[in-house]
C-alpha positions in Angstrom: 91.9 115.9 44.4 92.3 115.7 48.2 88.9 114.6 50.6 88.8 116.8 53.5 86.0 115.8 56.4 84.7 118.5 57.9 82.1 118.3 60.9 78.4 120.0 61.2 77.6 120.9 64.5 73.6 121.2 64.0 72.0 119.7 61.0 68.2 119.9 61.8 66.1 116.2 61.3 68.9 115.0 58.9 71.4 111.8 59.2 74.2 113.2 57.8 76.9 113.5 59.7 79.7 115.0 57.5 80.0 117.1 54.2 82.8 115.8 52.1 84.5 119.1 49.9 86.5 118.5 47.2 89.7 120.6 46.7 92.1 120.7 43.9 95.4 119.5 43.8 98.2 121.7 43.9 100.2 120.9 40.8 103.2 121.6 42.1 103.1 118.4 44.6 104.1 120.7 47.4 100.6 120.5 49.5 101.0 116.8 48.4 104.4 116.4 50.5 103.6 118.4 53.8 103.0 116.2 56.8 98.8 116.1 57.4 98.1 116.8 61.5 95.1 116.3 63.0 93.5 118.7 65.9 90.4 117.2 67.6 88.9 119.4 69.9 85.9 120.9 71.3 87.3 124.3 72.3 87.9 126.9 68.9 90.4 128.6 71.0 92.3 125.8 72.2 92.7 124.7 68.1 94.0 128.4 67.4 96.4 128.4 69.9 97.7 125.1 68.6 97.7 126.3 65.0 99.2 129.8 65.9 101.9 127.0 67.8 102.6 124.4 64.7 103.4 127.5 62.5 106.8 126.8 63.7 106.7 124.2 61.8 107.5 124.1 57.8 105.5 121.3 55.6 102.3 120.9 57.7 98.7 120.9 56.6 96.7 121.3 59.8 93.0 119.7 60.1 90.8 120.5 62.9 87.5 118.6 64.3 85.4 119.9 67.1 83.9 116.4 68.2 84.4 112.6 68.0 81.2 112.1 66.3 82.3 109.8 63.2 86.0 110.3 64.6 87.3 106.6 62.6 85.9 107.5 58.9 87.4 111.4 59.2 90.8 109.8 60.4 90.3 107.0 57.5 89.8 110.0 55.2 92.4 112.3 55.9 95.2 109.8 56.8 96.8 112.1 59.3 101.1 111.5 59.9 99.8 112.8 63.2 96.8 113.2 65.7 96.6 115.9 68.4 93.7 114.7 71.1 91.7 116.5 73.9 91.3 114.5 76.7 88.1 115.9 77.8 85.3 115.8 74.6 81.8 116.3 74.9 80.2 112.6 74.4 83.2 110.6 74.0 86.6 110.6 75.7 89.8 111.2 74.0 90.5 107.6 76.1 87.7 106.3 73.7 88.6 108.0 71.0 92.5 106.5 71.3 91.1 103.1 71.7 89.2 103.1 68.7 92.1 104.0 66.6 94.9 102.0 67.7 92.1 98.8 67.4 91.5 99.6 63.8 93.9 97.9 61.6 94.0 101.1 59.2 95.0 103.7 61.4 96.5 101.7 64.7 100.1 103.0 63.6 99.2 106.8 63.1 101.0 108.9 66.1 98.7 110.5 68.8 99.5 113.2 71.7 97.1 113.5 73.9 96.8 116.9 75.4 95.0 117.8 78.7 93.5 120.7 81.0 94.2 118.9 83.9 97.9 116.7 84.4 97.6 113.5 86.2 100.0 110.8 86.1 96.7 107.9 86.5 96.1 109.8 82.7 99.9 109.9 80.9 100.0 106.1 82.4 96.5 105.0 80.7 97.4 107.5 77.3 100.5 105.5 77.0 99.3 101.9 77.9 96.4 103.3 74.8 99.4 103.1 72.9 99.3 107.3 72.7 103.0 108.6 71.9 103.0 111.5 73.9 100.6 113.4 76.9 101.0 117.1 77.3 98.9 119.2 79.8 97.6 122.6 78.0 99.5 124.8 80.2 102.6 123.5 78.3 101.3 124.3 75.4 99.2 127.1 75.8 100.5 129.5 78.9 101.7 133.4 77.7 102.7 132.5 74.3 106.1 131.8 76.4 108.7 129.3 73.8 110.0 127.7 77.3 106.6 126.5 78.0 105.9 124.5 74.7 109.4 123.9 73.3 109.1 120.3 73.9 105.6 119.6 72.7 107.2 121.4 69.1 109.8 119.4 69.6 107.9 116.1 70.3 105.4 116.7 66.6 109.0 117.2 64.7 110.0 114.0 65.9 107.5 112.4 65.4 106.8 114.0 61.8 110.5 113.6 60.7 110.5 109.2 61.0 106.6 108.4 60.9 107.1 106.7 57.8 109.5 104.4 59.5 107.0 104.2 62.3 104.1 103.5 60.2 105.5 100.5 58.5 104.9 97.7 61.4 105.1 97.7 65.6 108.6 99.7 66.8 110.8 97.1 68.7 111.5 99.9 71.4 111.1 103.5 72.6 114.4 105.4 72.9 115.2 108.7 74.5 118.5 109.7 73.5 120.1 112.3 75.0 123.5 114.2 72.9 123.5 116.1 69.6 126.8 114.9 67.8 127.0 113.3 64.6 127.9 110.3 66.3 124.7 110.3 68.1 122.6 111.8 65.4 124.2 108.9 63.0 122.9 106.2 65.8 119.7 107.6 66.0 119.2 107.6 62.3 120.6 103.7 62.4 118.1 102.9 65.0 115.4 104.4 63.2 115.7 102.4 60.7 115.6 99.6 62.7 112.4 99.9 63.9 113.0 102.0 67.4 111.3 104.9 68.4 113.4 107.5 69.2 113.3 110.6 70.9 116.5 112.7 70.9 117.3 116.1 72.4 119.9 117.4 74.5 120.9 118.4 78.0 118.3 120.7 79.6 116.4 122.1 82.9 113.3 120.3 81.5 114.9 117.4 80.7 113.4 115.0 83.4 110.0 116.4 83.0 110.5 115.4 78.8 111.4 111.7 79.9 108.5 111.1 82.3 106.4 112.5 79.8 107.9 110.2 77.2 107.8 107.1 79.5 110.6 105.3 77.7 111.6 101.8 78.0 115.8 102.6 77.8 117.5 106.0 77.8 121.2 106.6 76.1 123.6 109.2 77.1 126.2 110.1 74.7 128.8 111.6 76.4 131.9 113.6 75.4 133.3 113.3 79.6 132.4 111.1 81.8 132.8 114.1 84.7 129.7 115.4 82.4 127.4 112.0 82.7 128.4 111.5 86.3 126.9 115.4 87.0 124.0 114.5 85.0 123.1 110.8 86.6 123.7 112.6 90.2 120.9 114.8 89.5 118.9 112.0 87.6 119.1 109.5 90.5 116.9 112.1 92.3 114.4 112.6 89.9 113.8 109.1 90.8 112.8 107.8 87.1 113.4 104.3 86.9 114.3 103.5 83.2 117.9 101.5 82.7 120.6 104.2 81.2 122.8 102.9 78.7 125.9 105.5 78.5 128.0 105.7 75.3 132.0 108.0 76.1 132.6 109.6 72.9 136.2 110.1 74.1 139.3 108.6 75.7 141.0 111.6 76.2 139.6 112.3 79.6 141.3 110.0 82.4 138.9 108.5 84.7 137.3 105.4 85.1 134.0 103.7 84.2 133.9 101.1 86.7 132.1 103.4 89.3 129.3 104.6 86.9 125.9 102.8 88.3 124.0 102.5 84.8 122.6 99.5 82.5 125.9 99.6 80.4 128.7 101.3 79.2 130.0 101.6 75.8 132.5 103.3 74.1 133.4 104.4 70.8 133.6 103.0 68.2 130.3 100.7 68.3 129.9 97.5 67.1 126.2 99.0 65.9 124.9 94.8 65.6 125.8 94.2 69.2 124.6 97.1 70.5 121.1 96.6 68.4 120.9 93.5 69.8 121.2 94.4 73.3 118.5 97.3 73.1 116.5 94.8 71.7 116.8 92.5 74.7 116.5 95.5 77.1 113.1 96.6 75.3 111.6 93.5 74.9 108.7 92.9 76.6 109.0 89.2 77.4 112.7 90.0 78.9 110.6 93.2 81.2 107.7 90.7 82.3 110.7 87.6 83.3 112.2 91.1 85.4 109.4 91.8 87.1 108.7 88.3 87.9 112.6 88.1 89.1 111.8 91.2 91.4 108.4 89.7 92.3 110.1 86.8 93.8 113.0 89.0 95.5 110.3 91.4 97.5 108.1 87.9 98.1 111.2 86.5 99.6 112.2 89.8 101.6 109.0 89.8 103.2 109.2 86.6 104.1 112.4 87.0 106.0 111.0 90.3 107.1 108.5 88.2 108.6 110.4 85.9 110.4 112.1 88.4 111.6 109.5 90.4 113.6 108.0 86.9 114.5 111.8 85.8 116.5 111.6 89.7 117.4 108.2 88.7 118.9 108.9 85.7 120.6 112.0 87.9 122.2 109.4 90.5 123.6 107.2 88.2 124.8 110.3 86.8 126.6 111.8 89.8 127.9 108.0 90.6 129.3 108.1 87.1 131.0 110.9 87.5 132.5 110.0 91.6 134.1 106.7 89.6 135.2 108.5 87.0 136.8 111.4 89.0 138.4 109.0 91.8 140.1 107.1 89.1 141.5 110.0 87.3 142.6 111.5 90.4 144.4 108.1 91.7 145.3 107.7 89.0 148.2 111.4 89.1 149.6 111.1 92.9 149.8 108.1 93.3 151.2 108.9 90.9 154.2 111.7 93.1 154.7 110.1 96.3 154.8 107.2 94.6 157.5 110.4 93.5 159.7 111.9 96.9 159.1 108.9 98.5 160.8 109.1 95.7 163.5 112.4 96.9 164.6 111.4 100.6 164.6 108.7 100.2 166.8 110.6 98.9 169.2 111.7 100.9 172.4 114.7 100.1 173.1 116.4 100.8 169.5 119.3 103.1 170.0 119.6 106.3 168.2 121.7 105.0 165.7 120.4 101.9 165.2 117.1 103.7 164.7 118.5 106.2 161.5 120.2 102.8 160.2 116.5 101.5 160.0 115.5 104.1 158.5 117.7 104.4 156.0 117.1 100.9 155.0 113.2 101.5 155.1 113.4 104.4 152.6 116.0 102.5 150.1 113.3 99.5 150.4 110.7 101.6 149.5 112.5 102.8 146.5 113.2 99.2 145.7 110.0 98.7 146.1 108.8 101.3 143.7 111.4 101.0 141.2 109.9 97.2 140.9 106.9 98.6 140.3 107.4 100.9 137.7 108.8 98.4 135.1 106.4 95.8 136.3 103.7 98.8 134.9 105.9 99.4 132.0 105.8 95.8 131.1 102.1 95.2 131.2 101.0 98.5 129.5 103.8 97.7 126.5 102.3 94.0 126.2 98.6 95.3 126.3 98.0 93.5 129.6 96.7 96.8 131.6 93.2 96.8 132.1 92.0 100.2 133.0 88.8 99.9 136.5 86.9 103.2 135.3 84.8 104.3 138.2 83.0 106.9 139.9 86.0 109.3 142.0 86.3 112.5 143.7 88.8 114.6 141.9 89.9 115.9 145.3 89.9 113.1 147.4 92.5 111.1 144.8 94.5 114.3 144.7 94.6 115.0 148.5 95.5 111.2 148.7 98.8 111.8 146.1 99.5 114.6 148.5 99.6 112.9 151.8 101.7 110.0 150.4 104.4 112.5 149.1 104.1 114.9 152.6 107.5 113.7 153.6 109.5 114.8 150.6 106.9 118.4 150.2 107.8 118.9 154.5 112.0 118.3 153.8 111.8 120.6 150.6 109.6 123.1 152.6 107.7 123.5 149.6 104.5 124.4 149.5 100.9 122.3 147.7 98.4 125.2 145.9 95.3 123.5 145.2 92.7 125.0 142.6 89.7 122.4 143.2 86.0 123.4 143.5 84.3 121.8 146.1 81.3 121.0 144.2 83.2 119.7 141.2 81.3 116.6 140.0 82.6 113.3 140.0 84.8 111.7 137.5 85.1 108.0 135.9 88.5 107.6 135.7 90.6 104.4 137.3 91.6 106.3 140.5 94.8 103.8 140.9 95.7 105.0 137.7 94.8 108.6 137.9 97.2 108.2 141.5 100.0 107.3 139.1 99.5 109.9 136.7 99.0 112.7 139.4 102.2 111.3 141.5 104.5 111.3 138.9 103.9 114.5 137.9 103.8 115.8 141.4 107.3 114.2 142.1 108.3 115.4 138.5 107.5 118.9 140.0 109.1 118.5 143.5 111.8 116.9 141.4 113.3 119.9 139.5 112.1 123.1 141.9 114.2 124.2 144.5 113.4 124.2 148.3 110.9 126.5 149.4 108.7 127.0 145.8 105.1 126.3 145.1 103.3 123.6 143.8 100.3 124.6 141.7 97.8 121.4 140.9 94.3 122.7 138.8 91.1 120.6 138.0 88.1 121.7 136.5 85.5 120.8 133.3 85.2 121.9 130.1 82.2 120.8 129.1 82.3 116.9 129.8 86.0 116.6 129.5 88.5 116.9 132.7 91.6 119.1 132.9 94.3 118.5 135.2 96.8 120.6 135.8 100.2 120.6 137.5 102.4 123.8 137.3 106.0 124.5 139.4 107.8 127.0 139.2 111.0 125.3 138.8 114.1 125.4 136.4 111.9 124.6 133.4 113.1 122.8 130.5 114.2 124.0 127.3 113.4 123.8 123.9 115.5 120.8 122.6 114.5 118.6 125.6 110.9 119.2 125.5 110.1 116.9 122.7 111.4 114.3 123.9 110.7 114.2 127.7 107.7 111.8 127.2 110.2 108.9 125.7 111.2 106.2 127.8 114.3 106.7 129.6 114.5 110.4 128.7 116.8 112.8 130.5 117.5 116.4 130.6 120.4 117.1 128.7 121.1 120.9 130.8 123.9 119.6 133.2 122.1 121.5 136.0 119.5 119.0 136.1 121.6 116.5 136.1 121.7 116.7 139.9 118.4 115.4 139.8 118.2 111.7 140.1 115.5 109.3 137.8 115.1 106.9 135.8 113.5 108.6 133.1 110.3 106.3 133.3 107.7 108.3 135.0 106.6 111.1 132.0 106.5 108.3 129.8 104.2 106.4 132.3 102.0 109.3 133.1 101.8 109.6 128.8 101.0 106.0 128.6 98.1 105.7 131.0 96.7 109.3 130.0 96.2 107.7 126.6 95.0 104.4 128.0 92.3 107.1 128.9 91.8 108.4 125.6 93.6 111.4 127.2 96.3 113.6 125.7 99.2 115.6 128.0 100.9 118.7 126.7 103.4 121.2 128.4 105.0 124.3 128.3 107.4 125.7 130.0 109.8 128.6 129.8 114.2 127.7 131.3 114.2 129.1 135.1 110.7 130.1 135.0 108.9 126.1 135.3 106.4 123.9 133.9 102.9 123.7 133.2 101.7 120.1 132.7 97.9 119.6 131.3 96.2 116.8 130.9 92.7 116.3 129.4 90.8 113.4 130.1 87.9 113.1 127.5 84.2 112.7 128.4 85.0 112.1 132.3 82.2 114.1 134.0 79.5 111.7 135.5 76.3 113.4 134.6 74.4 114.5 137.5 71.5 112.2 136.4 73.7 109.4 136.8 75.1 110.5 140.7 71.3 111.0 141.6 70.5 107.3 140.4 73.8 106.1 142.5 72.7 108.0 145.5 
């Protein structure tokens, strides 16, 4: 007689879980050899798609149960070559449910898939650590009847059906996925079987990759007829990024071509020494041998960041350095160039300079000034790349620091007969900003603009509020810049790559200053601008309006 356990879902004030039913024998022994599985779910419709599924397969009595209630004396019961387990049960998990088994002496070595609604990787990883043999989301198994879509969760149960008396008989010494379909890798499967491995064969396929992250195995081997064959396959393997060591066995010699180059665990080729090769899988899948690699490549990433370390702390040390020295230099030069530009004055304020002694001194006056500026501008760099720039927020005039940036470039505006649009209310209320600062900002961009417009254009420079936050804006109506360049014109030492503005002289410092500071405001800058037609520069400084409550109390 056979025992089959079958669940009640309501039994009214009673203690019993379970009715046992008796059913005869077939005399024929035939019901007696199929292979018993096991469906435990709550969902009728998910176990009839699964039956309607394993009709595929010949020999198979199929057992359902809807919960987990009583779940270890059912399994005890039925002895099941094979248990397929929902994830997601009412009361108990299929987590729970996996851990009870493979902690009970009598039915730790029976074969489990899990199946899931839902695929996560956090789930295969903890199925598998349970010591579950396969995971397989539903949508694999059940989607449109489609064979594509559940090929390998058939082919999984007959692999597991067709050695699970091998596999019940004590703890498998590794997990194999073996990829060919000759004899003389049918023949080694069937060896290693026997040995106690696990094995999971099937040949080359689209789904391949998917089947061995699924699988999760410890080594894979390739049997391959050509090695122009494995090399194709490992090319596309390498991006599937699976990292399991690939053993590859050539079938053949007739193919010239050498080995050497293949980047895999091991090669061998025909015909094996079986013992050797047992050996060495045994070595690769043994779990002492995995823990001393990890502890090998523990020590190498340890050891890499250390020197990684040192590294940025002698790239450090260099910075700090280089900073030093910019601090010390613009200082230095500061003092000598400055006395020269007071004496240069001192000679042009005298009457009796002749006229050419006079442009001479001017001359020398302007390059001294750009000297002077150019000593500036890295000394700036310098102390807002080593955090050393302390922003003096305080109460300004939008209008009087712009009309201030104005009359310091007047020269340059009056030679370029250009002409300064401004766009400022009168009444527009003050702003806390670090007027030194916002000078900077607003003359580089201003120079920016005189920069690449021709003679005789206008200057367009906008302020107003939105809400508490300030928008400045500075448009020309220059050359523009184009597409490729305007990602990159905030970088330090970025120039124009259109050889028409290449007649334009800079260091490539001052958008990259202007970005800088405006974020040392908690600012952003953006631009557009449109080749021949010019540039719109705006620049939002965020929560800069002084609140009329607050310019009351000052007055």
């Amino acid at each position: 007689m056979i025992i089959i356990a079958l669940p009640l879902r309501k039994l009214a004030n009673s203690k019993i879980k379970h009715i046992f039913t008796l059913v005869p024998a077939y005399s024929d022994r035939s019901m007696q050899d199929k292979k018993v599985i096991l469906i435990i779910d709550d969902n009728k419709d998910n176990i009839r798609i699964v039956r309607h599924r394993l009709k595929a397969i010949d020999h198979v009595n199929i057992h359902s149960v809807e919960s987990g209630v009583n779940i270890l004396s059912i399994v005890k019961t039925l002895n099941p070559d094979l248990i397929i387990l929902d994830l997601l049960l009412p009361n108990i998990s299929g987590f729970q449910i996996a851990k009870i088994l493979k902690s009970n002496s009598s039915t730790k070595k029976i074969p489990i898939i899990m199946i899931s609604a839902i695929f996560d990787e956090a789930d295969v990883h903890a199925s598998l650590k349970l010591g579950v043999e396969r995971f397989y989301p539903k949508s694999e198994i059940f989607k449109n009847f489609s064979k594509l879509n559940h090929v390998a969760f058939l082919a999984s149960i007959k692999n597991i059906l067709s050695h699970s008396e091998i596999a019940s008989e004590e703890k498998m010494v590794g997990k194999i996925f073996s990829i060919g379909k000759s004899l003389q890798s049918q023949n080694l499967n069937q060896r290693l079987r026997q040995k106690k491995f696990y094995i999971h064969s099937e040949n080359v396929s689209s789904h391949i990759f998917k089947n061995i992250k699924e699988f999760i195995p410890q080594v894979i081997i390739f049997n391959a007829n050509k090695i122009a064959d494995f090399k194709s396959w490992m090319a596309e393997y390498k991006k599937s990024k699976i990292l399991v060591p690939v053993i590859v066995i050539i079938e053949s010699f007739s193919e010239d071509g050498s080995t050497d180059s293949l980047e895999v665990e091991a090669c061998f080729h025909s015909p094996l020494d079986y013992d050797y090769f047992e050996n060495y899988l045994k070595i690769l899948c043994d779990e002492d041998v995995l823990k001393i690699s990890q502890k090998i490549l523990r020590h190498n990433m340890i050891s890499k960041i250390h020197e990684l370390e040192t590294v940025y702390q002698n790239l450090k040390k260099l910075d700090q350095r280089k900073s030093d020295f910019i601090t010390i230099a613009s200082h230095e030069l500061q003092t000598p160039l400055t006395i020269i530009k007071s004496a240069l004055s001192f000679l042009q304020e005298m009457k009796h300079t002749s006229p050419p002694f006079q442009k001479l001194f001017e001359a020398m006056e302007r390059n001294v000034t750009k000297m002077v500026n150019i000593v500036r501008t890295y000394l700036m760099i310098n102390n807002i790349e080593s955090f050393n720039m302390k922003l003096s927020k305080k109460e300004f005039s939008i209008s009087e620091l712009t009309h201030d940036v104005i009359t310091a470039y007047d020269p340059i505006i009056a030679e370029n007969n250009m002409a300064i649009l401004l766009d400022i209310p009168d009444l527009l209320p003050l702003a806390e900003v670090d007027g030194e600062r916002f000078k900077d900002i607003l003359g580089h961009l201003l120079e920016n603009a005189i920069k690449f417009s021709s003679k005789g254009k206008e200057i367009k420079i906008s302020a107003k509020y939105e809400k508490d936050d300030l928008h400045i804006i500075v448009e020309d109506f220059g050359k523009g810049i184009s597409k490729e360049d305007i990602n990159t014109i905030f970088e330090k030492y970025a120039q124009l790559e259109d050889p028409l503005f290449r007649q334009a002289q800079g260091s490539g410092l001052g958008l990259y200053i202007v970005k800088r500071l405006v974020e040392l405001h908690g600012g952003h800058i953006f631009v557009k601008s449109t080749p021949h037609k010019g540039s719109r520069f705006h620049i939002i400084f965020p929560q800069a309006k002084v609140k009329q409550k607050e310019i009351s109390q000052a007055a």
